[in-house]
C-alpha positions as CSV (number, residue, x, y, z in Angstrom):
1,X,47.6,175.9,-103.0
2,X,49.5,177.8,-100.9
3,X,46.4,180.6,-99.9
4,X,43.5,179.1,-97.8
5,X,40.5,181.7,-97.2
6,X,37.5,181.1,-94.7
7,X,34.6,183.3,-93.9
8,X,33.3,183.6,-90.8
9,X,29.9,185.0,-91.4
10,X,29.3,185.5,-87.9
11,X,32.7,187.4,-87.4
12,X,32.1,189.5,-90.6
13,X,35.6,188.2,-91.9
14,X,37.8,186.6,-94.6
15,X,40.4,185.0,-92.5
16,X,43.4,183.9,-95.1
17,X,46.5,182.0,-94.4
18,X,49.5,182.5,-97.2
19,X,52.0,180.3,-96.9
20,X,55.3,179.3,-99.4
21,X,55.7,180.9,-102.8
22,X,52.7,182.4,-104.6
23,X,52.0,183.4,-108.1
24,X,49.3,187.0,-108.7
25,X,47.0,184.0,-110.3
26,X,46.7,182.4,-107.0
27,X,46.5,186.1,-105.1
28,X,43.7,186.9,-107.9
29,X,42.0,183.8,-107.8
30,X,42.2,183.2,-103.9
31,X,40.5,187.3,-103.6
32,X,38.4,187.2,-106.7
33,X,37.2,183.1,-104.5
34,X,36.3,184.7,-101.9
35,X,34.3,187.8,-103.1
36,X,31.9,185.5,-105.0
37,X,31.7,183.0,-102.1
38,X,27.5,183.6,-101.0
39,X,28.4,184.2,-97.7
40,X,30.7,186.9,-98.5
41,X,28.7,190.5,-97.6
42,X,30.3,194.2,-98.9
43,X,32.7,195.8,-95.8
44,X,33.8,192.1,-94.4
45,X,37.3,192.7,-92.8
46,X,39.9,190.5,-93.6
47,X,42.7,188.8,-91.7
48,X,45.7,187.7,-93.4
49,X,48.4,185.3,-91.9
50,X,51.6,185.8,-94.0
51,X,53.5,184.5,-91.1
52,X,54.6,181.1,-93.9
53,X,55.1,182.9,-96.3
54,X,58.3,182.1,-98.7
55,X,59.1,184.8,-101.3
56,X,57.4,188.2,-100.0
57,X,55.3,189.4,-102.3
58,X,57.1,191.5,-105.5
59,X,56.5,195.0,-106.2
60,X,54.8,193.9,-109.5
61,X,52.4,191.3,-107.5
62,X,51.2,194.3,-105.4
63,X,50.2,196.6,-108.1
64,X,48.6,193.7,-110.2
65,X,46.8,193.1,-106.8
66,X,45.7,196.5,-106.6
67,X,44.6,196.6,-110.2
68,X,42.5,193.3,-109.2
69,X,41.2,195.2,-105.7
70,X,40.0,198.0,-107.7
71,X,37.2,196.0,-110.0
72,X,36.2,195.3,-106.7
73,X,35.6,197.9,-104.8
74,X,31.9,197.6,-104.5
75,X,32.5,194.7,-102.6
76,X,35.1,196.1,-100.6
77,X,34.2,199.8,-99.7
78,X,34.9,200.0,-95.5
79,X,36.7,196.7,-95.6
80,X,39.7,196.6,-93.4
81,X,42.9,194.5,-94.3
82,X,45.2,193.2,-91.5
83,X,47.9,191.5,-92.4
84,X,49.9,189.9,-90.4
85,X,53.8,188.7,-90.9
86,X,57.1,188.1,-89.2
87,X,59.5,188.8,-91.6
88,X,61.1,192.4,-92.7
89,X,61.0,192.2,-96.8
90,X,57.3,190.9,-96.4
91,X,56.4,193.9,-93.6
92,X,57.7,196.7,-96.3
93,X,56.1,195.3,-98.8
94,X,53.3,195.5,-97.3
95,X,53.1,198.7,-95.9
96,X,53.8,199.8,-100.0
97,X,50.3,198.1,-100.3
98,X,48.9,199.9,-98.1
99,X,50.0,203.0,-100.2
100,X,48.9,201.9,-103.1
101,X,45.5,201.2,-101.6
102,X,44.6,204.7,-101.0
103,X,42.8,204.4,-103.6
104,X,40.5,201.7,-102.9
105,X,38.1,202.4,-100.4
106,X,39.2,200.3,-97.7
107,X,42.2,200.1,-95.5
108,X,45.3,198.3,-95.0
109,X,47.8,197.7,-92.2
110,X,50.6,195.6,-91.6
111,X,51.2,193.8,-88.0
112,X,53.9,191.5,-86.2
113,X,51.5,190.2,-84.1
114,X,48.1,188.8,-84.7
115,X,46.5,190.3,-81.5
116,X,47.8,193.8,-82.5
117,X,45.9,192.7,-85.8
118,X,42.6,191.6,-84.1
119,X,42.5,194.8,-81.8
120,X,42.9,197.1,-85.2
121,X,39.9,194.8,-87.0
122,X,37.6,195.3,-83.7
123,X,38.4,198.9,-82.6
124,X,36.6,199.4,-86.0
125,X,33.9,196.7,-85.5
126,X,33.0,198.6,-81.9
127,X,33.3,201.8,-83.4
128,X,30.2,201.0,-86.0
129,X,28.1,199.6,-83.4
């Protein structure tokens, strides 16, 4: 499977590593795994390697995967989404996501590197505390 999730309980994080081609039932299933994982707890932030990817994801795939995100809000209300990638089609494709996910209540944002990711995920972590 080409979609690898971990949680960090301690961190308060789904960190998710996409590589080659993927199909919406493996972006549905790899979410949907890690939302009923029993270490998962509402508002974790997520950290997305996309940096392997193969196809980018498909205008399609990202409002199917918005459709998904939205029957689980609950789960996901204060979450932030980093994602991070190298390549161009993958980049604007995600920032379209992040579009469409105004109306989910949490955020995401698209990153070349992963420590421009990491200091987006804890400028919100320290701004809770």
């Amino acid at each position: 499977m080409p979609i690898i999730n971990v949680i960090d309980e301690q961190a308060g994080r789904v960190i998710s590593e996409v590589s080659g081609d993927f199909t919406i039932e493996e972006i549905v299933k790899a979410i949907s795994g890690s939302v009923q994982d029993p270490r998962f707890r509402p508002g974790f932030h997520i950290l997305s390697d996309h940096t392997s990817v193969g196809a980018p994801l498909t205008t399609i795939q990202a409002k199917q995967m918005m459709a998904h995100l939205e029957t689980l809000s609950k789960h996901l209300r204060g979450s932030r989404w980093a994602v991070v990638t190298t390549k161009a089609a993958s980049y604007g494709m995600f920032r379209m996501t992040s579009v469409l996910a105004e109306r989910i209540p949490m955020e995401i944002q698209v990153f070349h590197s992963h420590e421009d990711a990491e200091a987006w995920l804890t400028s919100n972590d320290s701004e809770s505390s």
